[in-house]
Kinemage of the C-alpha trace (Angstrom):
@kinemage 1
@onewidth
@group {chain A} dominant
@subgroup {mainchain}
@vectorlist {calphas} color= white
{ca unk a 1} P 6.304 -9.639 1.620
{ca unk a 2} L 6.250 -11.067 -1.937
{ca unk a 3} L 5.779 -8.882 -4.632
{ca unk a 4} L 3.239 -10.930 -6.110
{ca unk a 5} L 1.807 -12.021 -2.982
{ca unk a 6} L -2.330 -10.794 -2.501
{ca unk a 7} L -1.014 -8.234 -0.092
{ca unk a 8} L 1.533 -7.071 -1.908
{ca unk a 9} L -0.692 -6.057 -4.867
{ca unk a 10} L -3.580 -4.623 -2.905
{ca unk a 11} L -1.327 -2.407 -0.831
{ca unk a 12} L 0.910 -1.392 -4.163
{ca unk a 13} L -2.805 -0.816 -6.222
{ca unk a 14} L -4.384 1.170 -2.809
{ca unk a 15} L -0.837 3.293 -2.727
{ca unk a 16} L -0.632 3.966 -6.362
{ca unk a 17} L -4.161 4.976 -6.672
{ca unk a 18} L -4.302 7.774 -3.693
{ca unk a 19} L -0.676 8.490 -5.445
{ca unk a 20} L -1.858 8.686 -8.797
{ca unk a 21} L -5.104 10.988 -7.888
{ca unk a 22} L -3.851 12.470 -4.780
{ca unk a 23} L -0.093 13.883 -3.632
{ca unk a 24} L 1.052 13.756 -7.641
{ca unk a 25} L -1.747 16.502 -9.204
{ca unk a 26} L -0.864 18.000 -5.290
{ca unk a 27} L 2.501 18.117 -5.896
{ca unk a 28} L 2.377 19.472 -9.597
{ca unk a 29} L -0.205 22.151 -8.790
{ca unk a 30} L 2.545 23.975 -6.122
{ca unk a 31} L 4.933 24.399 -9.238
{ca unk a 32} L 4.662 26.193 -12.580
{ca unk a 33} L 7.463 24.536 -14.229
{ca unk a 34} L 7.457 22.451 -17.446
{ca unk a 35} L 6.198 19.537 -17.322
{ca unk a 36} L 9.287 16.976 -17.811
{ca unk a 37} L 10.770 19.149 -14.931
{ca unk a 38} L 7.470 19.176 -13.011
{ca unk a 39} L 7.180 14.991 -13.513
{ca unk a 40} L 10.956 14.383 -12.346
{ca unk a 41} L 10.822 16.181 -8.955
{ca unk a 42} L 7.271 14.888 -8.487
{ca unk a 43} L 8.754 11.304 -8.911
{ca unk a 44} L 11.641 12.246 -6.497
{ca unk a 45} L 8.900 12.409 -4.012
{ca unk a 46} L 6.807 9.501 -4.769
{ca unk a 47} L 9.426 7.373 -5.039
{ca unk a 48} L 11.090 7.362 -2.025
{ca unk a 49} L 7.260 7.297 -0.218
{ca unk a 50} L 6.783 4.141 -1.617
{ca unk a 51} L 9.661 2.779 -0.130
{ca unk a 52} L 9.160 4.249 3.565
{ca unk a 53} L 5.260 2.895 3.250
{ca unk a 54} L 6.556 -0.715 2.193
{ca unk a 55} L 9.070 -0.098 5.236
{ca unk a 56} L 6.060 0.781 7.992
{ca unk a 57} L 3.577 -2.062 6.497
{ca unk a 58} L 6.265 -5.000 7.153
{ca unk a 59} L 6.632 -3.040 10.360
{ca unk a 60} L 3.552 -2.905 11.724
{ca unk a 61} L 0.977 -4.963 9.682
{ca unk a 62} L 2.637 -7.928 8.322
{ca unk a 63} L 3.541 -10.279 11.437
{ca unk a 64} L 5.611 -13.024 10.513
């Protein structure tokens, strides 16, 4: 999959949006930290997310 491909950038903008106003105010509301603390662990999650749903779509949905 090429990052620029029309895939690529609806699957990135679907992921980053149920991201964005899903699992990250999800994730922040289970701590009471500050919030640089509170964005770096939330990150440690999302991050590595992305890369096991990029992972699973080449998997299963893109067929070569």
């Amino acid at each position: 999959m090429k990052l620029f491909s029309k895939e690529s950038i609806i699957f990135y903008s679907i992921l980053g949006a149920f991201t964005g106003f899903v699992i990250a105010p999800f994730i922040r509301s289970l701590m009471d930290l500050s919030t640089p603390i509170e964005l770096i662990i939330t990150t440690c999650f999302i991050i590595p997310m992305y890369v096991i749903a990029k992972k699973l779509l080449l998997k299963y949905f893109i067929k070569n």
